[in-house]
C-alpha positions as CSV (number, residue, x, y, z in Angstrom):
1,X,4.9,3.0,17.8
2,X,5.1,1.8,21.6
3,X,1.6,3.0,22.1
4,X,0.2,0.9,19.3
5,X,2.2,-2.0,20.5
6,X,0.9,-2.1,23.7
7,X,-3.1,-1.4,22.5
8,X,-2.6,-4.5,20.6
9,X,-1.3,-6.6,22.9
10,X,-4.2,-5.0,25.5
11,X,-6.1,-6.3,23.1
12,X,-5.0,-9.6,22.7
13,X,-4.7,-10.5,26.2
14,X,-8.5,-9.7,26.9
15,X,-9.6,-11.3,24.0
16,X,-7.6,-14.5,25.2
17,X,-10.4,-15.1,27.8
18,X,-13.1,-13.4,26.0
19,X,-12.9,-10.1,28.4
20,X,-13.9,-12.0,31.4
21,X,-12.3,-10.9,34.7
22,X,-9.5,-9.0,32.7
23,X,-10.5,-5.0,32.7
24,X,-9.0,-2.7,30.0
25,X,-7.2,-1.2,33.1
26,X,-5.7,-4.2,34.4
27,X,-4.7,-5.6,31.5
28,X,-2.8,-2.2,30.4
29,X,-0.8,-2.5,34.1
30,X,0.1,-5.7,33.3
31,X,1.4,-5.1,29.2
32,X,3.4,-2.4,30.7
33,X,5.1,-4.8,33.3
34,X,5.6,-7.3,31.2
35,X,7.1,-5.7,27.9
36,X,3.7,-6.4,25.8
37,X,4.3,-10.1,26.4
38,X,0.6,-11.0,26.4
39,X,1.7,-15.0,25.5
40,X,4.0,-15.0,28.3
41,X,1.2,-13.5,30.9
42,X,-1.7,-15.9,29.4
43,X,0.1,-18.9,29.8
44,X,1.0,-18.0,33.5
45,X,-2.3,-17.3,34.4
46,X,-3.7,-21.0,33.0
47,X,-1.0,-22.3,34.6
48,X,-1.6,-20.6,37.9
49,X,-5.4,-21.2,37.5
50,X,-5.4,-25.2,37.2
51,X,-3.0,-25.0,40.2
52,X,0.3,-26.5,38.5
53,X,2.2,-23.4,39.1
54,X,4.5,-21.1,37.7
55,X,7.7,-22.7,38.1
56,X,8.1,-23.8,34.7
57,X,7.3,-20.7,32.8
58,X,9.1,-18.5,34.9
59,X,12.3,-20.3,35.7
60,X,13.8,-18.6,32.6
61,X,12.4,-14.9,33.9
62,X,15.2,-12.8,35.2
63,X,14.0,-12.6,39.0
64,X,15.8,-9.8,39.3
65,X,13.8,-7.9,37.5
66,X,10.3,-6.7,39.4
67,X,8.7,-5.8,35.7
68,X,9.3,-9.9,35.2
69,X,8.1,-11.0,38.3
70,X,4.9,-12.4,37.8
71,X,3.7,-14.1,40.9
72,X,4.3,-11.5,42.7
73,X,2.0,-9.4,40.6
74,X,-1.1,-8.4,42.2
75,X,-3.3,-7.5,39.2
76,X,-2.2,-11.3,37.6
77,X,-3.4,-12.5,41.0
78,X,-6.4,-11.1,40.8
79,X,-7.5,-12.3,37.5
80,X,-5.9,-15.6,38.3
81,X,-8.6,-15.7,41.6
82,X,-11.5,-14.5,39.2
83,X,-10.4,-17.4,36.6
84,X,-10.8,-20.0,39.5
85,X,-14.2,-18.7,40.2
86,X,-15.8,-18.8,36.1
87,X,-18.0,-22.1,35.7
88,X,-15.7,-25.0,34.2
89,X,-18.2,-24.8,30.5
90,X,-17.3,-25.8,27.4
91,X,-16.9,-22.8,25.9
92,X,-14.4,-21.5,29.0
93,X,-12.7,-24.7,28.6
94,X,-12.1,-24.5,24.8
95,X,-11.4,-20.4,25.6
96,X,-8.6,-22.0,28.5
97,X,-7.2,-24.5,25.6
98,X,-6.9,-21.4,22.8
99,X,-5.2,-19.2,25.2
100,X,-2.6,-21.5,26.4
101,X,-1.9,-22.2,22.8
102,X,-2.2,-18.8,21.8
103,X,-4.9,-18.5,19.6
104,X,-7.4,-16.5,18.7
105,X,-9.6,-17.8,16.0
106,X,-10.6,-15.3,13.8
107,X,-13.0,-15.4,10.6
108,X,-13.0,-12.8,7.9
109,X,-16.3,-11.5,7.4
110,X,-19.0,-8.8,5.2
111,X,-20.5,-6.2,6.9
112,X,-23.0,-3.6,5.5
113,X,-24.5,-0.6,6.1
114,X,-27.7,0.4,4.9
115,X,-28.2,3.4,6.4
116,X,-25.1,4.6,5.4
117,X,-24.5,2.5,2.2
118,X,-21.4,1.0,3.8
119,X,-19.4,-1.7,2.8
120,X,-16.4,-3.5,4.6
121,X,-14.7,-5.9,5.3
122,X,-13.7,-7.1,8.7
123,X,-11.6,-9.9,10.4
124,X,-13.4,-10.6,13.9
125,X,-13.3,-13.2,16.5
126,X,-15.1,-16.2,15.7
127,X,-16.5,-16.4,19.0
128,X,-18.5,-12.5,18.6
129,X,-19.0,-11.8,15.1
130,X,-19.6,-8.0,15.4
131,X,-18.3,-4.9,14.0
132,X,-19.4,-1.3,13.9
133,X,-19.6,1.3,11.1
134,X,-17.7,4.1,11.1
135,X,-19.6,6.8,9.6
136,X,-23.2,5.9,12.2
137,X,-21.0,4.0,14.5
138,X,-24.2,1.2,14.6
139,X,-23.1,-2.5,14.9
140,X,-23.6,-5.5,12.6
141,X,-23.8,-8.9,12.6
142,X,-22.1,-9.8,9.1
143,X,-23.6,-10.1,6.2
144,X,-25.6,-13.7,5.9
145,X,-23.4,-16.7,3.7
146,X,-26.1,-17.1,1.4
147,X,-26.1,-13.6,0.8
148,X,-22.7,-12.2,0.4
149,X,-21.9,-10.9,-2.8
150,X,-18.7,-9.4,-4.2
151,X,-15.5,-11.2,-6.0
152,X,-16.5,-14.7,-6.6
153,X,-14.7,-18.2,-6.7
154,X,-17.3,-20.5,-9.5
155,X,-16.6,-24.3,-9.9
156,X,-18.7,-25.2,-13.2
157,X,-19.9,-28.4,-13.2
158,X,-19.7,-28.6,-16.9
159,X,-16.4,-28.5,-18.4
160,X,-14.8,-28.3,-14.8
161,X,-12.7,-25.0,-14.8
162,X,-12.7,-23.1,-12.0
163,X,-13.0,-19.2,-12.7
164,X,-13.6,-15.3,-11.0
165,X,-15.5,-13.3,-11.3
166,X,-18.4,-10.6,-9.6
167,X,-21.4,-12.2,-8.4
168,X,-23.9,-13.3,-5.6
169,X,-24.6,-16.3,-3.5
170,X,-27.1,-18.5,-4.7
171,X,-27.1,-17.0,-7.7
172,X,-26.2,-18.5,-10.9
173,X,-23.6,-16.9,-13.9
174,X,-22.5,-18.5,-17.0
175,X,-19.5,-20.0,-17.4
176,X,-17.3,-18.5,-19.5
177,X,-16.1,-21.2,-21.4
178,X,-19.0,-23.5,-21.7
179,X,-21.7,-21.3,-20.5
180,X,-23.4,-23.8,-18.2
181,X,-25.1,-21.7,-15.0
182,X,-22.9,-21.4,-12.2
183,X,-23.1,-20.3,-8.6
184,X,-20.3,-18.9,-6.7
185,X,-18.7,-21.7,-4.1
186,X,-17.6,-18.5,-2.4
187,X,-17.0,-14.8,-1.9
188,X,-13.4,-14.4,-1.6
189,X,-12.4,-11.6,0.7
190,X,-10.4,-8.0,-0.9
191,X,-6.4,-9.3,-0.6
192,X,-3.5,-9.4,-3.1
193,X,-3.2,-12.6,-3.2
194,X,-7.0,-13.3,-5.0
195,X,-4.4,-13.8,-8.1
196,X,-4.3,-12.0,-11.8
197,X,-7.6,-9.9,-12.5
198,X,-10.4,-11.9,-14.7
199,X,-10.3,-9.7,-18.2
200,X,-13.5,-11.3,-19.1
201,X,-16.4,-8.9,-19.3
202,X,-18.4,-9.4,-16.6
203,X,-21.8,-11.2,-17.3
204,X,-24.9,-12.6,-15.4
205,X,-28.0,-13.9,-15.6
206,X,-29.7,-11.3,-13.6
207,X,-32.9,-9.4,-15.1
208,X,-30.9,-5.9,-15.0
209,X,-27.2,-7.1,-15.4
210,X,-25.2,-4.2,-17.7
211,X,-23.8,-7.0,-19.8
212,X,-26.9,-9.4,-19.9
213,X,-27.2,-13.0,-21.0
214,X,-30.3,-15.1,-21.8
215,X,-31.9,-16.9,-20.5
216,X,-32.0,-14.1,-17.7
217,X,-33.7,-14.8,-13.9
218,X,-36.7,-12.6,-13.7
219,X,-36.9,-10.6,-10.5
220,X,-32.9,-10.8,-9.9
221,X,-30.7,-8.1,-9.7
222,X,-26.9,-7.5,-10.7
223,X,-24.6,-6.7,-7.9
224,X,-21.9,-5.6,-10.0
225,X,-21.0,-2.0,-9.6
226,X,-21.5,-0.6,-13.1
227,X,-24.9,-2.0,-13.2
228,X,-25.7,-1.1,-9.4
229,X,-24.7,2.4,-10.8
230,X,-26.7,2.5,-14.2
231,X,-30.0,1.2,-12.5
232,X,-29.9,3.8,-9.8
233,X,-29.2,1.1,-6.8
234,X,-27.3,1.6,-3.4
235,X,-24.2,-0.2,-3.2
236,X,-25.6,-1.9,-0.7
237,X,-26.8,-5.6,-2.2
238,X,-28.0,-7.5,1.1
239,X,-27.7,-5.2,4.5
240,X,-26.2,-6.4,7.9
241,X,-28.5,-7.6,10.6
242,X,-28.7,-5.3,13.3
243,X,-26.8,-6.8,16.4
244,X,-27.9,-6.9,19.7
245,X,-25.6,-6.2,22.4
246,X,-25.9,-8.7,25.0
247,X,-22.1,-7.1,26.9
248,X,-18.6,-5.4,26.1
249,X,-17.3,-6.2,23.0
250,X,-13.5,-7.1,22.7
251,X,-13.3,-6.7,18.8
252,X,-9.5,-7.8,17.9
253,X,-8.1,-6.2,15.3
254,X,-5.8,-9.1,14.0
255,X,-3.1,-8.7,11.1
256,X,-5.5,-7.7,8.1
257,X,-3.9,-6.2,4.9
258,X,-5.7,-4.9,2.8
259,X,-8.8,-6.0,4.9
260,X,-8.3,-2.8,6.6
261,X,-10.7,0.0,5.2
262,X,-8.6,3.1,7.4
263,X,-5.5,2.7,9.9
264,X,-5.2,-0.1,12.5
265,X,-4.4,2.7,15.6
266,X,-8.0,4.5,14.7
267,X,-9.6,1.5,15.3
268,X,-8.0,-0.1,18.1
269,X,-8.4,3.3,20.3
270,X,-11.9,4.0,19.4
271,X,-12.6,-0.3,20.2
272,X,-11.2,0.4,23.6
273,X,-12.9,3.2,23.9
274,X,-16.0,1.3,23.7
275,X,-15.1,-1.6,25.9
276,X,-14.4,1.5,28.8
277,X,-17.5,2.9,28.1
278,X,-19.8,-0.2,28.0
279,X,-17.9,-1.2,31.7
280,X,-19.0,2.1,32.9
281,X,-22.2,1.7,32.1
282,X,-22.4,-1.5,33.5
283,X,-21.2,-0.1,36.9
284,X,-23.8,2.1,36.4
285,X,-26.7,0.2,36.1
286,X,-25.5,-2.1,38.9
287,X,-25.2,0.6,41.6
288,X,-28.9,2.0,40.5
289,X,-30.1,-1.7,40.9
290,X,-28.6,-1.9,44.3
């Protein structure tokens, strides 16, 4: 749908430069001017910034057209005159350099929920690694490395095979083949491509692990769902830290697949939402200091 379209592209283009100067309202304006072309406006206004100007990117606009007419545009003129002012940093430089080359790099990550017992999936920027839960709408950090659990990459050391299965960072399963203890390399995120499913009983070395083998860990526990479920544990291995809000929160929601735990519109409009929200209450708080 055109709505979607232009939410993502909102999206993208604030993201771009990290939601600074660009508003949720002036960056709608300009997606509607410009036919969603957030690449297009981006590049202009790096362009326009480092003084080189326009003529370059535009010479192949229809001038005719006003919706095309960029330089003329006084909302792009006024985040190009707020992106003069922002402090020449390394990270705004490196946020300049992504933009231009349209980028926005992105890291697939585990959240959790305790309160809830929530778990999900979520590709986020790698600049703000933050997403929200939406049953308590709480945010989260992700999930710490050396604590994700879930489908599992192993590299045994013994007889070098490489094999899947369910398991934990840090700690170790047998191999299947030679039985030497293992520890996953990785968690690999929910997609289709993960390849054909492991029909190998699963099998750890954790104290209360359904399918048990010995030598077991004492004091571990098995994060595979049937034994979560027979022992009476949440779903919930390791829990998200809480994360503290330091400003407005562009989360993009990126291409995902199967990443996606409900429909890409839902959470696009209620992100948004958010971002107006968190502005307002900025404004807020700046006229009762004044």
């Amino acid at each position: 749908p055109s709505s979607l379209k232009l939410e993502k592209s909102v999206r993208r283009l604030m993201e771009k430069f990290h939601a600074k100067v660009i508003t949720v309202e002036k960056a709608t304006v300009l997606m509607r001017r410009f036919a969603n072309n957030h690449d297009l406006v981006a590049r202009h206004i790096i362009l326009c910034k480092d003084q080189l100007g326009g003529e370059a990117l535009t010479s192949n606009i229809d001038a005719s057209n006003p919706r095309n007419n960029i330089d003329q545009d006084l909302g792009a003129q006024e985040i190009i005159d707020g992106m003069r002012r922002l402090p020449l940093t390394q990270r705004n430089l490196r946020m300049f350099d992504d933009a231009n080359r349209n980028l926005i790099p992105s890291v697939d990550k585990l959240f959790a929920c305790p309160i809830c017992d929530h778990i999900w999936w979520r590709r986020v920027p790698q600049r703000k690694q933050v997403s929200r839960c939406r049953t308590c709408k709480r945010k989260y950090d992700p999930v710490p490395s050396d604590q994700m659990w879930g489908a599992a990459e192993f590299n045994c050391l013994g007889c070098h095979r490489v094999f899947r299965g369910y398991g934990q960072m840090e700690v170790p399963s047998p191999c299947y083949m030679c039985g030497t203890r293992v520890t996953p390399s990785r968690i690999l995120p929910p997609r289709r491509s993960n390849g054909p499913r492991n029909r190998n009983p699963h099998s750890c070395c954790a104290e209360d692990c359904h399918n048990r083998r010995e030598p077991f860990m004492p004091g571990t526990h098995c994060v595979h769902p049937r034994s979560r479920l027979r022992n009476g544990l949440k779903k919930v291995v390791s829990p998200s830290p809480d994360h503290d809000s330091t400003g407005s929160t562009v989360a993009t929601c990126l291409s995902q697949g199967s990443l996606m735990e409900c429909g890409v519109d839902e959470i696009i409009m209620e992100d948004l939402q958010e971002v107006a929200d968190e502005e307002e209450a900025e404004d807020n708080e700046g006229r009762e200091d004044s």
